[in-house]
C-alpha positions as CSV (number, residue, x, y, z in Angstrom):
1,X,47.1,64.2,-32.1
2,X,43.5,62.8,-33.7
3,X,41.2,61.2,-31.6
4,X,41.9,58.1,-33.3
5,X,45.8,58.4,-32.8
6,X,45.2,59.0,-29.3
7,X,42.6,56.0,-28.7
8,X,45.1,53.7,-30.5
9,X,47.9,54.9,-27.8
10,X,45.9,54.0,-25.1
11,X,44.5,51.2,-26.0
12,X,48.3,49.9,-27.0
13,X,49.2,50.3,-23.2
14,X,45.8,47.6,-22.6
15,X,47.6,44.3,-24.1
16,X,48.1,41.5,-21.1
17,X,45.9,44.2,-18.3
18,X,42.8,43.6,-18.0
19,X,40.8,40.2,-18.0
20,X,38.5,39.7,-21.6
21,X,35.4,40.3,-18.9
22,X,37.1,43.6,-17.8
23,X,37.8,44.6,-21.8
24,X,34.4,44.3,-22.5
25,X,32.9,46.5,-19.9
26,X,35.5,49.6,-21.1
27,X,35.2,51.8,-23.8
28,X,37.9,54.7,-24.5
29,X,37.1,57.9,-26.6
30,X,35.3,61.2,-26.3
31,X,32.2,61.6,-24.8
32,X,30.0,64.5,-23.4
33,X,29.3,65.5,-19.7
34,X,26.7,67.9,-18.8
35,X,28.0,69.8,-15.7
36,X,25.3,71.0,-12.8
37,X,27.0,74.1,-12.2
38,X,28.6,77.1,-14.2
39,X,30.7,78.7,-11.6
40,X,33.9,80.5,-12.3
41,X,37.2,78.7,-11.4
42,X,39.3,81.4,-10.0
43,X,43.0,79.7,-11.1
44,X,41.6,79.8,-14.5
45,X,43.9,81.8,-16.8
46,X,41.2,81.9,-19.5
47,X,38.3,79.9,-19.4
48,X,35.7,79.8,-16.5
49,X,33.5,76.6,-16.1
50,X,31.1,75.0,-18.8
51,X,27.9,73.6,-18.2
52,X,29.1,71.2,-21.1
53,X,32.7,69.6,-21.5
54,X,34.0,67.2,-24.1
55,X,37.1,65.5,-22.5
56,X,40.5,64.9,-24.9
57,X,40.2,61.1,-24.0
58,X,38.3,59.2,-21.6
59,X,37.9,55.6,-20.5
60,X,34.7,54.6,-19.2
61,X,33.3,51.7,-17.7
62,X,30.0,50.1,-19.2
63,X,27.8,48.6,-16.9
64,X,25.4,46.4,-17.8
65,X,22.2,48.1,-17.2
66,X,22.6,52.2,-17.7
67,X,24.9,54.5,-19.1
68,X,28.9,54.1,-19.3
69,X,30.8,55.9,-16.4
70,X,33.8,57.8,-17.3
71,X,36.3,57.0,-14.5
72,X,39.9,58.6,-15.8
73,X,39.7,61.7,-18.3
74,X,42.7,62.9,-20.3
75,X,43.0,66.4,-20.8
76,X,45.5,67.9,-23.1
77,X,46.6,71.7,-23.7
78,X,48.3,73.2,-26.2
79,X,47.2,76.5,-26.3
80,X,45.9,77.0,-22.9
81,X,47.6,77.4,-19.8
82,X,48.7,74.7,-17.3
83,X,46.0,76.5,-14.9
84,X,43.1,76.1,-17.1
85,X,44.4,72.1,-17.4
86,X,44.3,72.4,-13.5
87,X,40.8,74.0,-14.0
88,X,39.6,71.1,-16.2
89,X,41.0,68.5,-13.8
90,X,39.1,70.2,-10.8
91,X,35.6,70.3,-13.1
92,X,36.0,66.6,-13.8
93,X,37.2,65.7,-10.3
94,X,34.2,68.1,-8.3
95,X,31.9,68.4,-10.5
96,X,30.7,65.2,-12.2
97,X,29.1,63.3,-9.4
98,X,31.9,61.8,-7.9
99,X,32.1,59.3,-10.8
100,X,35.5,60.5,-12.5
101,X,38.5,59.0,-10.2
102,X,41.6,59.7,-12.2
103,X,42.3,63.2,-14.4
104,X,45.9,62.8,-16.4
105,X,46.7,65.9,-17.9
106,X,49.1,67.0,-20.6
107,X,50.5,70.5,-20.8
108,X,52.3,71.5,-24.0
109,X,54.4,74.3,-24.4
110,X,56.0,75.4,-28.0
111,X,59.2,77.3,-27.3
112,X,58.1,80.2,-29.7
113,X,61.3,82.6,-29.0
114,X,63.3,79.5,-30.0
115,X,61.6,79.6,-33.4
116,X,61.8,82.8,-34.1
117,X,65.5,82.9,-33.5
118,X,65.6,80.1,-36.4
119,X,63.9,81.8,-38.7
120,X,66.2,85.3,-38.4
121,X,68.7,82.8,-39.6
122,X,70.3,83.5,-42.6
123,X,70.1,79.3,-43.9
124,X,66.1,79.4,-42.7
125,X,65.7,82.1,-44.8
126,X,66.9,81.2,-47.9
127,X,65.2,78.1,-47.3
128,X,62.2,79.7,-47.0
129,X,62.7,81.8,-49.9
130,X,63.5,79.3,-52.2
131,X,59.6,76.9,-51.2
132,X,58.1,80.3,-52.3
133,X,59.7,80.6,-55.7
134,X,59.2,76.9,-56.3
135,X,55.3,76.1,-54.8
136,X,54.2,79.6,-53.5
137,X,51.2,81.7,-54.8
138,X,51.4,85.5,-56.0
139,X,50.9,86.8,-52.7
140,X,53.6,84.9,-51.0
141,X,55.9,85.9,-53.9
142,X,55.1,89.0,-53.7
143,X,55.9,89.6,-49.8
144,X,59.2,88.1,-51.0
145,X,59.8,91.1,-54.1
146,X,59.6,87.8,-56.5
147,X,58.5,88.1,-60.1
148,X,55.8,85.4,-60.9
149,X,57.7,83.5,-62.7
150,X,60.6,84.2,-60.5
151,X,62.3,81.3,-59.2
152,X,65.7,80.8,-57.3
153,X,69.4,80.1,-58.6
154,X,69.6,75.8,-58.1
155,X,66.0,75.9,-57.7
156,X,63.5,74.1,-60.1
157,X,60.3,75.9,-60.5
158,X,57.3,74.7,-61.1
159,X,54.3,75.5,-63.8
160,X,51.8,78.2,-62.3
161,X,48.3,77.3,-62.4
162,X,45.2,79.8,-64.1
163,X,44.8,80.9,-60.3
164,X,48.2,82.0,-59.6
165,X,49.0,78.8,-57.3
166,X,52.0,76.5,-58.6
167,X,51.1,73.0,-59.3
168,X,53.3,71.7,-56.0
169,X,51.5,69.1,-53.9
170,X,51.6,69.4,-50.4
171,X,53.7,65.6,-50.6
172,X,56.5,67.8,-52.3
173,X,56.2,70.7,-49.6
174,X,56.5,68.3,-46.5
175,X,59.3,66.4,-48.3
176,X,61.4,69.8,-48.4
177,X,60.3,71.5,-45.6
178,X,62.9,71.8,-42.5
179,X,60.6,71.4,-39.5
180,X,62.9,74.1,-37.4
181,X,61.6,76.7,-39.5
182,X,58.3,76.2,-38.6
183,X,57.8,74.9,-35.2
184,X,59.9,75.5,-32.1
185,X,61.0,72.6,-29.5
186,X,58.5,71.5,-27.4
187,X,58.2,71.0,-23.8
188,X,55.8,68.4,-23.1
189,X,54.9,67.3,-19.0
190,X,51.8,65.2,-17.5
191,X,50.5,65.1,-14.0
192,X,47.7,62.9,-12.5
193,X,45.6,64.8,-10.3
194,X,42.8,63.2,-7.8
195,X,39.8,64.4,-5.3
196,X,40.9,65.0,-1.8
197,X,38.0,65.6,0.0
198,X,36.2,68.3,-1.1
199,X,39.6,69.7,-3.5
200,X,41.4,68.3,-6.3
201,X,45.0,67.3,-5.5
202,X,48.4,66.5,-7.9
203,X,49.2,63.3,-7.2
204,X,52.7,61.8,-7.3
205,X,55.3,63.6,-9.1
206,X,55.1,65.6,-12.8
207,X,56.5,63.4,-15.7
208,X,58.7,64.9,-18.0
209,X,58.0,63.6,-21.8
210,X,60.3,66.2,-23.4
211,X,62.6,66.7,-24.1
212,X,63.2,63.5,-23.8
213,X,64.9,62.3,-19.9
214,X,67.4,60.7,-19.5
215,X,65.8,57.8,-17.2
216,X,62.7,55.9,-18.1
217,X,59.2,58.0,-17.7
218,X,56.6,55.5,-16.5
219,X,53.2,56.9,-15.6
220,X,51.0,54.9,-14.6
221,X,47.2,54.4,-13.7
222,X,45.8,52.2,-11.2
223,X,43.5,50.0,-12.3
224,X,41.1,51.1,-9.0
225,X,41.0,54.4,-10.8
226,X,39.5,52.3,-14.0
227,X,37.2,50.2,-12.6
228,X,34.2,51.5,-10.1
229,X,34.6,50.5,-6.4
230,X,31.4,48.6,-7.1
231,X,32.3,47.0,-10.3
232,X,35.1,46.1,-8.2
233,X,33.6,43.6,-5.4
234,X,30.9,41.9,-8.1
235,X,34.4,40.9,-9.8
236,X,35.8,37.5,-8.9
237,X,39.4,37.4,-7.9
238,X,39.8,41.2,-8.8
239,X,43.5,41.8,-8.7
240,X,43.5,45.4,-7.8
241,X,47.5,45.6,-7.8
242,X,47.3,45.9,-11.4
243,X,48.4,49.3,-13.5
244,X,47.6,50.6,-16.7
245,X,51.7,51.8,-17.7
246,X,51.3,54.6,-20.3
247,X,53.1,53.8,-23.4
248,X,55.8,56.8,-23.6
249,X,57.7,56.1,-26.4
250,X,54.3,55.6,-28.5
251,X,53.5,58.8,-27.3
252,X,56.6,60.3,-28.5
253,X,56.1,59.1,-32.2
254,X,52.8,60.6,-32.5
255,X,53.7,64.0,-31.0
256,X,56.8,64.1,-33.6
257,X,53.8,63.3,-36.3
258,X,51.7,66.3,-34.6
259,X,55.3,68.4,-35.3
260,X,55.4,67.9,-39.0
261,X,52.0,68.0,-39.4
262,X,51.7,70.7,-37.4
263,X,55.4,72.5,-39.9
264,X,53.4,71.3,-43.0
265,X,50.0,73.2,-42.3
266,X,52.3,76.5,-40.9
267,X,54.7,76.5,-44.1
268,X,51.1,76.0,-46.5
269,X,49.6,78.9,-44.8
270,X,52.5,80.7,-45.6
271,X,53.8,80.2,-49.1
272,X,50.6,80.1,-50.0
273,X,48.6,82.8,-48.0
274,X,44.9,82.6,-47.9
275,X,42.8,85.1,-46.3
276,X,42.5,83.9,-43.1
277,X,45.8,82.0,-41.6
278,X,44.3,79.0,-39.3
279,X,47.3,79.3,-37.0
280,X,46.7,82.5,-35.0
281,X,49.7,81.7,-33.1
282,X,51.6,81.3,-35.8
283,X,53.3,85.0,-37.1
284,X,56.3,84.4,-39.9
């Protein structure tokens, strides 16, 4: 998910929250933090600590006079382990001055035996077989034993190009693609974790966004995680039962956009191979 898609979710989750004074003192988006210390975070998988971190998404309180705090940071993986997420969380949490309150993390998993058990099927193969003969280039056609002007029984082919590429746009490729054959399900779980002393702590339970539950997910932030403790008294009539309810089903619809964007760039890669795939993840 952009930047911008994730911004837009969050903010959709601000409508009928916060007062138009409290609006105007946040800001949500990505922002550096410079880190006093480098040490190595032993539950890391991968990664050890960086003097310099760019959270996924932030919200931040502006104050006034000075720089805006960040107060809750989002942190998504895709490609890292849920320990390095943990990791991140305890950086933000112990290592920024005490200003960050709140770290929501999203671990995303891609069942990648699942896909590879689709495409050993005999229909994702022929399906596959039949986007090369129609948009891919000579080196796709020729992993396939195709001719270059080759194309399948049924299938229309299309004009090839001085540079070996057919004339296909990518519109066409998404419209025929079957996602299946390109990415596997996806587990997707959150967890807020907080300070607890001198650690970092889970709190409350681990939401499950998918596959999909069958009750009703509803994470939600405090709006004392939001707004500084001394923002907080200068406020009049602070209401600090309030919660910011994470919009679930919006962030649904924007991970099934990540998935076909996500088929889209995979199936490009393949039927029309460059020399250096962007998905290292990714084997056909």
């Amino acid at each position: 998910m952009s930047i911008t898609k994730r911004t837009l979710f969050l903010k959709a989750s601000y409508e009928g929250l916060f007062t138009e004074h409290e609006l105007s003192c946040l800001a949500t988006g990505e922002s550096p933090y410079l880190f006093e210390s480098a040490a190595v975070d032993e539950t890391a998988q991968h990664k050890i600590a960086s003097r310099q971190k760019f959270p996924d998404l932030e919200i931040a309180f502006k104050r006034p006079r000075g720089k805006a705090i960040q107060t809750v940071i989002f942190e998504v993986g895709v490609t890292e382990g849920y320990q390095d997420l943990v990791s991140d969380a305890k950086q933000w949490l112990l290592k920024a001055c005490h200003e960050v309150n709140l770290v929501v993390i999203i671990d995303i998993k891609e069942d990648i035996r699942a896909r590879k058990r689709t495409r050993e099927s005999a229909e994702s193969k022929k399906r596959i077989r039949e986007l090369v003969a129609k948009y891919g280039n000579g080196q796709a056609q020729n992993k396939h034993n195709m001719d270059s002007e080759d194309g399948l029984e049924g299938s229309e082919t299309h004009t090839i190009s001085e540079n070996g590429e057919r004339d296909g746009t990518y519109e066409q490729i998404q419209s025929e693609i079957d996602i299946e054959d390109w990415v596997g399900p996806h587990t997707v779980n959150l967890e807020m974790w907080e300070r607890a002393g001198r650690t970092a702590q889970k709190r409350g339970q681990t939401f499950q966004v998918l596959p999909r539950p069958s009750y009703r997910v509803r994470p939600t932030i405090p709006i004392t995680d939001i707004m500084p403790k001394d923002e907080q008294a200068r406020m009049k009539n602070f209401d600090d039962s309030r919660g910011l309810e994470l919009d679930m089903n919006k962030f649904r619809e924007w991970l099934r956009d990540a998935r076909r964007e996500l088929a889209l760039a995979r199936a490009t890669n393949y039927i029309r191979p460059k020399e250096r795939v962007t998905d290292e993840e990714f084997v056909a």
